[in-house]
N, CA, C and O atoms as a GROMACS GRO file, in nm:
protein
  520
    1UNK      N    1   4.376  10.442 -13.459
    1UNK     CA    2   4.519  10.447 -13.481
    1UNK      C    3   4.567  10.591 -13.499
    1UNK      O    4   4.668  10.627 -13.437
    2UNK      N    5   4.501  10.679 -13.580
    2UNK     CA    6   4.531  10.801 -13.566
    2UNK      C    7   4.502  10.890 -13.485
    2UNK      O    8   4.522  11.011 -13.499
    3UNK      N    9   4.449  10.829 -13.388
    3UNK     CA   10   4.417  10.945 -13.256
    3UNK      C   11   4.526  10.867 -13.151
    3UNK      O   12   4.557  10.938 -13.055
    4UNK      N   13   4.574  10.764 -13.153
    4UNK     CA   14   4.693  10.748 -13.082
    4UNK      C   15   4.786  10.838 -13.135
    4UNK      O   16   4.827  10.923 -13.057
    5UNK      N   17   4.832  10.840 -13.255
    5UNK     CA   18   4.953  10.876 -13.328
    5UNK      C   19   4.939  11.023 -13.247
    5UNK      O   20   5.030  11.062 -13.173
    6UNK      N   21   4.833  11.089 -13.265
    6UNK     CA   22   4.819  11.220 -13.228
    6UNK      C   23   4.815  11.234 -13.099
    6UNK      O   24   4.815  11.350 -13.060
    7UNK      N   25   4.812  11.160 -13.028
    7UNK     CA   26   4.783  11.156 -12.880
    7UNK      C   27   4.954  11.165 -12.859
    7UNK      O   28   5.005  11.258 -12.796
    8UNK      N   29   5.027  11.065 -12.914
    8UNK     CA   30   5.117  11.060 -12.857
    8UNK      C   31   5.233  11.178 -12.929
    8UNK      O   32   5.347  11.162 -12.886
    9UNK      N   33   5.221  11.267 -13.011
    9UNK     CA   34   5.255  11.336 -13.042
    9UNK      C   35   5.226  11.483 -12.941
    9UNK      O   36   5.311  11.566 -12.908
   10UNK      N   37   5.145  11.483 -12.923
   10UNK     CA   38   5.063  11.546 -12.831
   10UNK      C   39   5.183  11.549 -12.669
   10UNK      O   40   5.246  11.648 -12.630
   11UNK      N   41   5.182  11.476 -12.636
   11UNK     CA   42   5.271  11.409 -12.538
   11UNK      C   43   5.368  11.454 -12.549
   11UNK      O   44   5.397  11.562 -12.499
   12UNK      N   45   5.462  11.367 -12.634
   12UNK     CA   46   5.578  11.432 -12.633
   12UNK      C   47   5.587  11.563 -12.669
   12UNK      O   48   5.678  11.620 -12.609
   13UNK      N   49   5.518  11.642 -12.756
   13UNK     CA   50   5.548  11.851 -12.729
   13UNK      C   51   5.535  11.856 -12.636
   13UNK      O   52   5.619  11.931 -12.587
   14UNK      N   53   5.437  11.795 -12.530
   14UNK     CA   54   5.424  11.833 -12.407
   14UNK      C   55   5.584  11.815 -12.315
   14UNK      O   56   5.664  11.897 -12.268
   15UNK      N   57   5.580  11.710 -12.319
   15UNK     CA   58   5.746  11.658 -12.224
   15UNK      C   59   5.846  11.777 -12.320
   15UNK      O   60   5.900  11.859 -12.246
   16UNK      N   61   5.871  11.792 -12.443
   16UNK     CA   62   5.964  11.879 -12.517
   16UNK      C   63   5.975  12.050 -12.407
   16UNK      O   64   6.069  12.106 -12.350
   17UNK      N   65   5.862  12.076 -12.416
   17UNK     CA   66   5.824  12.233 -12.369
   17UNK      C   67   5.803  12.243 -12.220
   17UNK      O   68   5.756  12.346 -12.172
   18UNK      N   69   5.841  12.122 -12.131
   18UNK     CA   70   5.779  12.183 -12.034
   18UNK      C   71   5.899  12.162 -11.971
   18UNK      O   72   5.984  12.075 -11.991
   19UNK      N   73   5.893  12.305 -11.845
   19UNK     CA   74   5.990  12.336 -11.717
   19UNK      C   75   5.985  12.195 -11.645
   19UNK      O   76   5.898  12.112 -11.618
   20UNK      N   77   6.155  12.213 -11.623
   20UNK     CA   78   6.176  12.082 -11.501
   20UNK      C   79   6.073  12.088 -11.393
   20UNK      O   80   6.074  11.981 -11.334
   21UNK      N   81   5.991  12.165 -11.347
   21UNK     CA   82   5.892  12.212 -11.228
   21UNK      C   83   5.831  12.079 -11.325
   21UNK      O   84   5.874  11.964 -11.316
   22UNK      N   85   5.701  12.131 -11.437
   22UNK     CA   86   5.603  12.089 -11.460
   22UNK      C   87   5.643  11.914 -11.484
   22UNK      O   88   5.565  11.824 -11.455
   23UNK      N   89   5.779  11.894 -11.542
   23UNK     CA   90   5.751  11.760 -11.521
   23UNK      C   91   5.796  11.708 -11.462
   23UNK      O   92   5.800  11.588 -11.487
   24UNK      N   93   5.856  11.751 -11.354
   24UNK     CA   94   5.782  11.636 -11.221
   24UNK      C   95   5.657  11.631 -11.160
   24UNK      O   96   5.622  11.554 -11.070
   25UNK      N   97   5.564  11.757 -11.240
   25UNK     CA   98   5.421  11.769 -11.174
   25UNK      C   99   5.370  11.686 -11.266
   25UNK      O  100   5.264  11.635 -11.229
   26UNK      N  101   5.431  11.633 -11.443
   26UNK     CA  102   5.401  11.498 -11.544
   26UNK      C  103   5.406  11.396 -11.434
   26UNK      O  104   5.307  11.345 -11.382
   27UNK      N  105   5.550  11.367 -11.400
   27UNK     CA  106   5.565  11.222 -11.322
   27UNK      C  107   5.470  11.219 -11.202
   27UNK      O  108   5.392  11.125 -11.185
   28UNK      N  109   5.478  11.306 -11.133
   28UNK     CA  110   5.345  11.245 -10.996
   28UNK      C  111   5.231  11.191 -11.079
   28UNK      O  112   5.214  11.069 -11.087
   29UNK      N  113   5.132  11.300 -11.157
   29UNK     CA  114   5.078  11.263 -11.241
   29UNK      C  115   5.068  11.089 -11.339
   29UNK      O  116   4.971  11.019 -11.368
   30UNK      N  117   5.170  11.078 -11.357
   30UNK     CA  118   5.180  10.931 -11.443
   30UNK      C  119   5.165  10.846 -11.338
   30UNK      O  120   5.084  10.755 -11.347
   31UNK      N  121   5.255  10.868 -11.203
   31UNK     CA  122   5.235  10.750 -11.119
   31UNK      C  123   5.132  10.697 -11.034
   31UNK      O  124   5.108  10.584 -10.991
   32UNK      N  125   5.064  10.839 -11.019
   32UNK     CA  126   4.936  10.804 -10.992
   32UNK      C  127   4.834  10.788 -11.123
   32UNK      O  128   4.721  10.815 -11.081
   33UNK      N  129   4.831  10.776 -11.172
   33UNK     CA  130   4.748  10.734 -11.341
   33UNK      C  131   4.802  10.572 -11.303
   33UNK      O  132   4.710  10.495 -11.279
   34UNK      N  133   4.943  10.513 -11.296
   34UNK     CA  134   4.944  10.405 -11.282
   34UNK      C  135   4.916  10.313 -11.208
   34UNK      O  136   4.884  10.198 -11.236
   35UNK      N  137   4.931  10.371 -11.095
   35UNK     CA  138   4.866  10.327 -10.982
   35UNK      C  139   4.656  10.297 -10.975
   35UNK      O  140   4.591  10.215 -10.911
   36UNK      N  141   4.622  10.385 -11.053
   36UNK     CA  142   4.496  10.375 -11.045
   36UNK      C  143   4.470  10.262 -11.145
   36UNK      O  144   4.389  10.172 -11.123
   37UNK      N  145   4.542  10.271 -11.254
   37UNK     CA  146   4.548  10.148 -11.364
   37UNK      C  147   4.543   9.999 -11.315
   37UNK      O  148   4.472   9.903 -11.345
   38UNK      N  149   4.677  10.024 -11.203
   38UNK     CA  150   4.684   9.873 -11.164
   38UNK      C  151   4.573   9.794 -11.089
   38UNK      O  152   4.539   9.676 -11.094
   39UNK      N  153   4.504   9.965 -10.977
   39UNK     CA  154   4.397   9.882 -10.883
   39UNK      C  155   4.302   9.825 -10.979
   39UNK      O  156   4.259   9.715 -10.947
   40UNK      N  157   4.248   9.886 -11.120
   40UNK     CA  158   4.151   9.888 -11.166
   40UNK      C  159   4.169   9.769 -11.233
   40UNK      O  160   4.073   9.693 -11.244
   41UNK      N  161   4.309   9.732 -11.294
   41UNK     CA  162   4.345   9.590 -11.321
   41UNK      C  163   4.365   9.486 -11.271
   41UNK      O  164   4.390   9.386 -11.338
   42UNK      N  165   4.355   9.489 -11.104
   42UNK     CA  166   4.325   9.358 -11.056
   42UNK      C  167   4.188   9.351 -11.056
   42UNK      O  168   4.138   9.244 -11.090
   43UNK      N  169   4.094   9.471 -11.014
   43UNK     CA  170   3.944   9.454 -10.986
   43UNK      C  171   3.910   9.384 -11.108
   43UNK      O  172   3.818   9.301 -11.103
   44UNK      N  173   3.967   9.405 -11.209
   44UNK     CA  174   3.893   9.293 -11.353
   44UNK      C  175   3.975   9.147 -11.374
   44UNK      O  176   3.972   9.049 -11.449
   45UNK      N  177   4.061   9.206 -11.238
   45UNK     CA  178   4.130   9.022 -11.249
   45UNK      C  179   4.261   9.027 -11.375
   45UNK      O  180   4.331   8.926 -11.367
   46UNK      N  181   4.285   9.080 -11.435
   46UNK     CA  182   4.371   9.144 -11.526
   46UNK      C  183   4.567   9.183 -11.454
   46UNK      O  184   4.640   9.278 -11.483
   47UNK      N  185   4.600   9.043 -11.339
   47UNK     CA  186   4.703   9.038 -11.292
   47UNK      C  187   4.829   9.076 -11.371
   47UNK      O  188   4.916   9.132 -11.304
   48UNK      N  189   4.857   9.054 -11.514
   48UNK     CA  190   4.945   9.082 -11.551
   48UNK      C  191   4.912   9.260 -11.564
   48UNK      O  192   5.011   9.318 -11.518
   49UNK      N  193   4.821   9.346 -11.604
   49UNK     CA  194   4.780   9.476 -11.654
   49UNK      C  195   4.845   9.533 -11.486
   49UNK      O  196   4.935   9.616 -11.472
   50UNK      N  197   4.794   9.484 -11.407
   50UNK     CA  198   4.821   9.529 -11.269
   50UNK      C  199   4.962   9.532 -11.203
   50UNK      O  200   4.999   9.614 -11.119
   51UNK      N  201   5.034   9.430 -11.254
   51UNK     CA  202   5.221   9.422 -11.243
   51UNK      C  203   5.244   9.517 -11.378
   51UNK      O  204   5.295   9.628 -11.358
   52UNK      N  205   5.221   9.492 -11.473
   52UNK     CA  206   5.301   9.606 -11.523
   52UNK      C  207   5.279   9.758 -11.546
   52UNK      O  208   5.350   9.842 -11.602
   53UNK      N  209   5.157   9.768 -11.486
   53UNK     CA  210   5.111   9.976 -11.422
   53UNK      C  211   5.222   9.974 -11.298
   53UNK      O  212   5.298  10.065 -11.267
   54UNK      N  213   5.210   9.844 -11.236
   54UNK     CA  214   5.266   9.877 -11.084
   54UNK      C  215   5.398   9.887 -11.058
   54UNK      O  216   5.459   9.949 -10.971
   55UNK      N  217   5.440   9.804 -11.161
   55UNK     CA  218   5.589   9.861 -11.206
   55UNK      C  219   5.627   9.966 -11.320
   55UNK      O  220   5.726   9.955 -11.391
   56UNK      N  221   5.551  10.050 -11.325
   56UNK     CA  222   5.536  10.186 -11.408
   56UNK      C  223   5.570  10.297 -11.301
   56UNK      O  224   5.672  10.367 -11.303
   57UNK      N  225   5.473  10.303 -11.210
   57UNK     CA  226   5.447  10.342 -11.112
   57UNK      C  227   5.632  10.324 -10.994
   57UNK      O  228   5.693  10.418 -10.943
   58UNK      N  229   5.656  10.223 -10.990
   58UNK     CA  230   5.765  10.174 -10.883
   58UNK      C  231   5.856  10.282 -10.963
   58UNK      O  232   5.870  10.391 -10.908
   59UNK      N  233   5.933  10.254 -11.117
   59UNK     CA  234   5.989  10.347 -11.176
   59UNK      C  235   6.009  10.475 -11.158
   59UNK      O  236   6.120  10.528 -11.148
   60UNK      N  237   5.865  10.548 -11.153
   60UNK     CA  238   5.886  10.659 -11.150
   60UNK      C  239   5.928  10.745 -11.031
   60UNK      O  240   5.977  10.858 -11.028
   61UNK      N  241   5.880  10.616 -10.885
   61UNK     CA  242   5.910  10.689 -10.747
   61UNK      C  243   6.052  10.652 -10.738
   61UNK      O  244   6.117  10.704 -10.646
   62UNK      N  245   6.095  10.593 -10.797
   62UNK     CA  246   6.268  10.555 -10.795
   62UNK      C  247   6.334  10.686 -10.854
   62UNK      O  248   6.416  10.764 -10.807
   63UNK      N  249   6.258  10.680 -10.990
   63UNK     CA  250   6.310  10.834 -11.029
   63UNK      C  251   6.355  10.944 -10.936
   63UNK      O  252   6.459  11.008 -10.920
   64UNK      N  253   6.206  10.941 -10.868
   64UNK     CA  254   6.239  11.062 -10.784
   64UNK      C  255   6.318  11.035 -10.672
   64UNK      O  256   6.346  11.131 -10.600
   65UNK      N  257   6.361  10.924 -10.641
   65UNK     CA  258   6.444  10.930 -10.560
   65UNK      C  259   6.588  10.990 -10.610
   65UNK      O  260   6.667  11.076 -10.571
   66UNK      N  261   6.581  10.912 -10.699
   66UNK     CA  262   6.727  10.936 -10.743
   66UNK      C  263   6.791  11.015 -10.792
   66UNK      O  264   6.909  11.009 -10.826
   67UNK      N  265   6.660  11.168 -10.804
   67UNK     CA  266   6.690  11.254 -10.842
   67UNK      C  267   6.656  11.404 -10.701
   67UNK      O  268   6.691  11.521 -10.717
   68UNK      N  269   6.610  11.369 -10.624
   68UNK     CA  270   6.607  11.424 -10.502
   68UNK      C  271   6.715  11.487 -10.467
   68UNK      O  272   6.797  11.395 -10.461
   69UNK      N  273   6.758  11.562 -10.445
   69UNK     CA  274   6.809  11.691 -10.380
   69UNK      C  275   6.825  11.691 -10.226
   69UNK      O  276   6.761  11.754 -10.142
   70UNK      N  277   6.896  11.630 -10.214
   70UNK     CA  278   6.890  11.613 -10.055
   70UNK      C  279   7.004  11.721  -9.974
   70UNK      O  280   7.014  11.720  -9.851
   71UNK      N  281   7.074  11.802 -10.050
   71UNK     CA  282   7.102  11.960  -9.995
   71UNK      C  283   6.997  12.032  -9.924
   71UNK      O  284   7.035  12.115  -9.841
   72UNK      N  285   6.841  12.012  -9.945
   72UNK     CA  286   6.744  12.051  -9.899
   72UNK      C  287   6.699  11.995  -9.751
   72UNK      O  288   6.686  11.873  -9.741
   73UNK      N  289   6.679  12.059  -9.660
   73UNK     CA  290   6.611  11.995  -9.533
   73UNK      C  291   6.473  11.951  -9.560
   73UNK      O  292   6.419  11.911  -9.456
   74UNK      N  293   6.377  11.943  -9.691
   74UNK     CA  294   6.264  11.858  -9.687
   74UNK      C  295   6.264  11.724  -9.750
   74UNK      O  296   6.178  11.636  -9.744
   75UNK      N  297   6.424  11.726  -9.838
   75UNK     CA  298   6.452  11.625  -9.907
   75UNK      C  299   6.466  11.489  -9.748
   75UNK      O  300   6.422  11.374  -9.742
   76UNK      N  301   6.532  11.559  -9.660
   76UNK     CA  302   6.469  11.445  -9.549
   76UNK      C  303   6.371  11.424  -9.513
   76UNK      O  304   6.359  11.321  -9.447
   77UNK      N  305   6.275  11.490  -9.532
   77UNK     CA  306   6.086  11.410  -9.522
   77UNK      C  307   6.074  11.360  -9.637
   77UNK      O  308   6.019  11.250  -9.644
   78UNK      N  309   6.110  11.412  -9.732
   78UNK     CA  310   6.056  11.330  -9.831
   78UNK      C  311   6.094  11.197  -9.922
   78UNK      O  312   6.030  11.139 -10.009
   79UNK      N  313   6.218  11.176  -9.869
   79UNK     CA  314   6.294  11.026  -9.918
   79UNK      C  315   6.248  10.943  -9.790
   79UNK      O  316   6.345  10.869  -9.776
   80UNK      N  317   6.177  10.917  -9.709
   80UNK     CA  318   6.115  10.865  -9.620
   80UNK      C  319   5.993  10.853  -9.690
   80UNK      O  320   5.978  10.735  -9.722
   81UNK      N  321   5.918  10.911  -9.720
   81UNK     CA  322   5.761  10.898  -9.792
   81UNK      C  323   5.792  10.805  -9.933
   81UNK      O  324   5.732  10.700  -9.958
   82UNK      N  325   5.871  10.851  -9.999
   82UNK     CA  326   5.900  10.763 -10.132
   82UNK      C  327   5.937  10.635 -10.147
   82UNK      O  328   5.917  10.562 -10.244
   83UNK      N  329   6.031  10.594  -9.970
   83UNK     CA  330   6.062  10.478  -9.984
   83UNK      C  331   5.954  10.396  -9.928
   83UNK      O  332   5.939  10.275  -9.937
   84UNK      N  333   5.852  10.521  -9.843
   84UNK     CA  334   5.728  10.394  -9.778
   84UNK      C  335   5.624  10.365  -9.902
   84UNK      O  336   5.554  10.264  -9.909
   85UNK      N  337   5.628  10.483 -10.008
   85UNK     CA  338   5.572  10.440 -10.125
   85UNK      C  339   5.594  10.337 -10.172
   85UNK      O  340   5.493  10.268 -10.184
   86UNK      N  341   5.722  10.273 -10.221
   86UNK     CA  342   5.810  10.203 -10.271
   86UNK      C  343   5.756  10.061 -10.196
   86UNK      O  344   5.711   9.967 -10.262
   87UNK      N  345   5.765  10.059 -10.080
   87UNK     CA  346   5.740   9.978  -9.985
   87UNK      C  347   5.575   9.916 -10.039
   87UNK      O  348   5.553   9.806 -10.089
   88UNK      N  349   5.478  10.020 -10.012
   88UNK     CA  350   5.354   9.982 -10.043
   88UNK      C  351   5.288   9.951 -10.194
   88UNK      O  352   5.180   9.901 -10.226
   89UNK      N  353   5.389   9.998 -10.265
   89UNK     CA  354   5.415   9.905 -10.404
   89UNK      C  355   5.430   9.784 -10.427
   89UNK      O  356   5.340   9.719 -10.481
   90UNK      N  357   5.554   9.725 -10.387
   90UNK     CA  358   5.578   9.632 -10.385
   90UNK      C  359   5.512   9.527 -10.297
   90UNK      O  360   5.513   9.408 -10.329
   91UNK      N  361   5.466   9.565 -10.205
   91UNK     CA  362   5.356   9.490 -10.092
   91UNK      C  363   5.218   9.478 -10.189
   91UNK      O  364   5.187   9.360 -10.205
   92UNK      N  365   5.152   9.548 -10.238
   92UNK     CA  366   5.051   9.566 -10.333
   92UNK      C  367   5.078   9.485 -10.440
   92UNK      O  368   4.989   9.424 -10.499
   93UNK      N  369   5.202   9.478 -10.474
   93UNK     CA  370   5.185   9.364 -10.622
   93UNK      C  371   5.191   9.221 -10.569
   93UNK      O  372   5.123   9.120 -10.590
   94UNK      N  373   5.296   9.248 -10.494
   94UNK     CA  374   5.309   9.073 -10.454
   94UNK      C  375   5.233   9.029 -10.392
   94UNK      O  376   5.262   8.910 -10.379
   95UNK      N  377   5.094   9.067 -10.308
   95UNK     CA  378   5.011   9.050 -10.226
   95UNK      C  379   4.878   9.088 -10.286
   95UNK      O  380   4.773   9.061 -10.229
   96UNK      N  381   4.885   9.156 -10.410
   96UNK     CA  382   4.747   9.203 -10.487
   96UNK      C  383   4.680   9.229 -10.422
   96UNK      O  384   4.568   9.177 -10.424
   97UNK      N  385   4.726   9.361 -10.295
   97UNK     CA  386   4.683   9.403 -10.216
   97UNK      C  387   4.596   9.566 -10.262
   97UNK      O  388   4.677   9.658 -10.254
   98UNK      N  389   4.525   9.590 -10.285
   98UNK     CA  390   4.450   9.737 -10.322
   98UNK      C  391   4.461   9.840 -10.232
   98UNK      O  392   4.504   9.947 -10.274
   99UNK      N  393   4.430   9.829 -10.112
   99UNK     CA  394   4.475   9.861  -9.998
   99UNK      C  395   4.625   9.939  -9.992
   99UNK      O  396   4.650  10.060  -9.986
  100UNK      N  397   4.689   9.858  -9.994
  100UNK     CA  398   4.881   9.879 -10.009
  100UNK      C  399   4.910  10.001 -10.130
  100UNK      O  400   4.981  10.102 -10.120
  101UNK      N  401   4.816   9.943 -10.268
  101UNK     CA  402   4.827  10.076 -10.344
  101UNK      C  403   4.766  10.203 -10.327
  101UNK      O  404   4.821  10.305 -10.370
  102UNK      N  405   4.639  10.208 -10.259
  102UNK     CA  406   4.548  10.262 -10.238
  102UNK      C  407   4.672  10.382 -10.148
  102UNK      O  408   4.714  10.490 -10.189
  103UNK      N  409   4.702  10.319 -10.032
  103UNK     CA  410   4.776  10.376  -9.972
  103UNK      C  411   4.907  10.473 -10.001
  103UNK      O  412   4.944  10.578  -9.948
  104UNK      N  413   4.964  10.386 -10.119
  104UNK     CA  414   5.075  10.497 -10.190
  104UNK      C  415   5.031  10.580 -10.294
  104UNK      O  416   5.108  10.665 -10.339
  105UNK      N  417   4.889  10.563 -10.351
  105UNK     CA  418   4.849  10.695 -10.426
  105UNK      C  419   4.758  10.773 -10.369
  105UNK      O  420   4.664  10.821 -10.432
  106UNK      N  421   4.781  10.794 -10.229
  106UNK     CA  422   4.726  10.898 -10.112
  106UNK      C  423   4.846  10.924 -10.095
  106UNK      O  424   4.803  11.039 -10.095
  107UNK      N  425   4.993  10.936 -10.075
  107UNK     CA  426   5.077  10.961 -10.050
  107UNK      C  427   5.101  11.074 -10.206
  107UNK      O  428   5.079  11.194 -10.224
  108UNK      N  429   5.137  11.000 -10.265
  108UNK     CA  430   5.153  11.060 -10.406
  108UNK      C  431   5.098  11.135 -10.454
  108UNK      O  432   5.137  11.214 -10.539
  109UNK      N  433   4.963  11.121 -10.394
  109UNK     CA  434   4.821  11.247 -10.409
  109UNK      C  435   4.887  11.404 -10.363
  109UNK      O  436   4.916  11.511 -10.415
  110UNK      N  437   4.888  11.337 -10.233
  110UNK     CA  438   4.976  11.464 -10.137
  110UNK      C  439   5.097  11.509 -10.154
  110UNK      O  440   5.116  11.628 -10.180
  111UNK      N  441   5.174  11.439 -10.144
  111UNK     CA  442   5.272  11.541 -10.290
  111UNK      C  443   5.268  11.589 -10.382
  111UNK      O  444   5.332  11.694 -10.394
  112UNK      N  445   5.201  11.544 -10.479
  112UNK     CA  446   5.171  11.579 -10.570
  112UNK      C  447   5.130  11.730 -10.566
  112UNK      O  448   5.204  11.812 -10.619
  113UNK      N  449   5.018  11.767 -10.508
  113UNK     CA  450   4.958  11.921 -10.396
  113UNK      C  451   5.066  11.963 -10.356
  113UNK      O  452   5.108  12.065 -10.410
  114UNK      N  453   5.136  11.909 -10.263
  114UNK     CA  454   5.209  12.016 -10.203
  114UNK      C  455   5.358  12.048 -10.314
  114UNK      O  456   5.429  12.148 -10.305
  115UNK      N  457   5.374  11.949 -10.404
  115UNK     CA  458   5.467  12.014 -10.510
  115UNK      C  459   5.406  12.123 -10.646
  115UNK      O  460   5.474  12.161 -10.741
  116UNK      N  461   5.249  12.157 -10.618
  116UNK     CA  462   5.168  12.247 -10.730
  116UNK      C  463   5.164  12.362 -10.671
  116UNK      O  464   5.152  12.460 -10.744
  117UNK      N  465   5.175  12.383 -10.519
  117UNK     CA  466   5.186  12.461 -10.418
  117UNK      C  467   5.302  12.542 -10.450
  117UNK      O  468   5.320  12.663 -10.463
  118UNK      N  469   5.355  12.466 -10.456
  118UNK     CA  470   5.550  12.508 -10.438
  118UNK      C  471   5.540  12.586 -10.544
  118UNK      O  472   5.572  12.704 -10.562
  119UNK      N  473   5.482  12.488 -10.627
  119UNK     CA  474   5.539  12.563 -10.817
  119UNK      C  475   5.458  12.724 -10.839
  119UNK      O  476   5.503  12.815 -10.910
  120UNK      N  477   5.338  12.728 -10.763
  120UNK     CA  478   5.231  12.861 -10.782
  120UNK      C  479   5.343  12.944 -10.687
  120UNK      O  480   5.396  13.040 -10.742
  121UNK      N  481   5.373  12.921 -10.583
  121UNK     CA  482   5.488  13.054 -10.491
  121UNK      C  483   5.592  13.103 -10.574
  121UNK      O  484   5.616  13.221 -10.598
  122UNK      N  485   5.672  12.966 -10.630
  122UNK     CA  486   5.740  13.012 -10.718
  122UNK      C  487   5.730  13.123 -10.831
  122UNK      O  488   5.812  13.208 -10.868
  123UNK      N  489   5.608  13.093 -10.872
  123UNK     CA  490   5.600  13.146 -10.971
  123UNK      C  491   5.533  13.312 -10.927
  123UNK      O  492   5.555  13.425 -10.971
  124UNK      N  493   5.447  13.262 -10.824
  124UNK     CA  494   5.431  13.448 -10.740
  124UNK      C  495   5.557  13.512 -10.731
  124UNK      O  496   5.578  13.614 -10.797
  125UNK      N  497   5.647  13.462 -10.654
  125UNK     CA  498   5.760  13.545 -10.614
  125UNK      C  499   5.844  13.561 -10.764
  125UNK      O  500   5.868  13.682 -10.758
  126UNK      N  501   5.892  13.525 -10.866
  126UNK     CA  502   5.892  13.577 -11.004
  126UNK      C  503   5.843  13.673 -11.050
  126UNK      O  504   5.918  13.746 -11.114
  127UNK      N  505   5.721  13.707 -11.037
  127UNK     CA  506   5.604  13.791 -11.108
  127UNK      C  507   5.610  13.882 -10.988
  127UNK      O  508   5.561  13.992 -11.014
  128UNK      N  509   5.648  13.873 -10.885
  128UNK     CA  510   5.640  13.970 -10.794
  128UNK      C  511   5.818  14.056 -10.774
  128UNK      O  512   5.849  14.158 -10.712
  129UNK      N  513   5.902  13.960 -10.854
  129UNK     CA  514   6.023  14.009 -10.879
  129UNK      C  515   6.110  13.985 -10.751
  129UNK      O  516   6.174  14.069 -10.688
  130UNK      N  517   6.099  13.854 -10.727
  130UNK     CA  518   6.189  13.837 -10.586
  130UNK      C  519   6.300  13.698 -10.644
  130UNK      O  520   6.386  13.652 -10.569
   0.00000   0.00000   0.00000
């Protein structure tokens, strides 16, 4: 009980202190944590553990939709990937398909990278004074 308490204390300084960058590099992070939760909760047969990671997971790619920036010309590649995420979510729960999830946390993987990418340039061109 007290290593939750601290865990989750832990957590939230974390969400308190960190740049809008890092947490959306939290949320990829969580959704793939949930996503791995859910496969691992059907493999034990644990259907309800597996709907509600997988709707943890659905949440957070909604998030990012809805918070997407689509002034950007990659915000059009990338609200295409989120909604096929979305897609292979929901195909994965209702079909307790592993596969289907498997598939959107390879997606999420890869974003995930190419948004840690982004955040290290960023942070070069700062330190390099641009």
């Amino acid at each position: 009980m007290v290593y939750t308490n601290m865990a989750n204390t832990y957590k939230n300084q974390q969400i308190m202190t960190s740049s809008p960058e890092e947490l959306t590099l939290l949320l990829y992070n969580g959704a793939i944590r949930f996503i791995t939760e859910s496969v691992a909760a059907m493999e034990q047969g644990n259907m309800q553990q597996a709907h509600n990671s997988n709707l943890r997971a659905q949440d957070i790619v909604r998030e990012f939709m809805a918070t997407l920036d689509t002034s950007y010309e990659i915000s059009k590649t990338w609200m295409p990937l989120y909604d096929y995420v979305i897609y292979c979510l929901i195909q994965g729960n209702i079909k307790k398909d592993k596969e289907q999830l498997l598939q959107a946390k390879t997606i999420l993987f890869e974003l995930r990278e190419a948004w840690v990418a982004a955040m290290k340039q960023t942070r070069m061109g700062r330190v390099a004074g641009k």
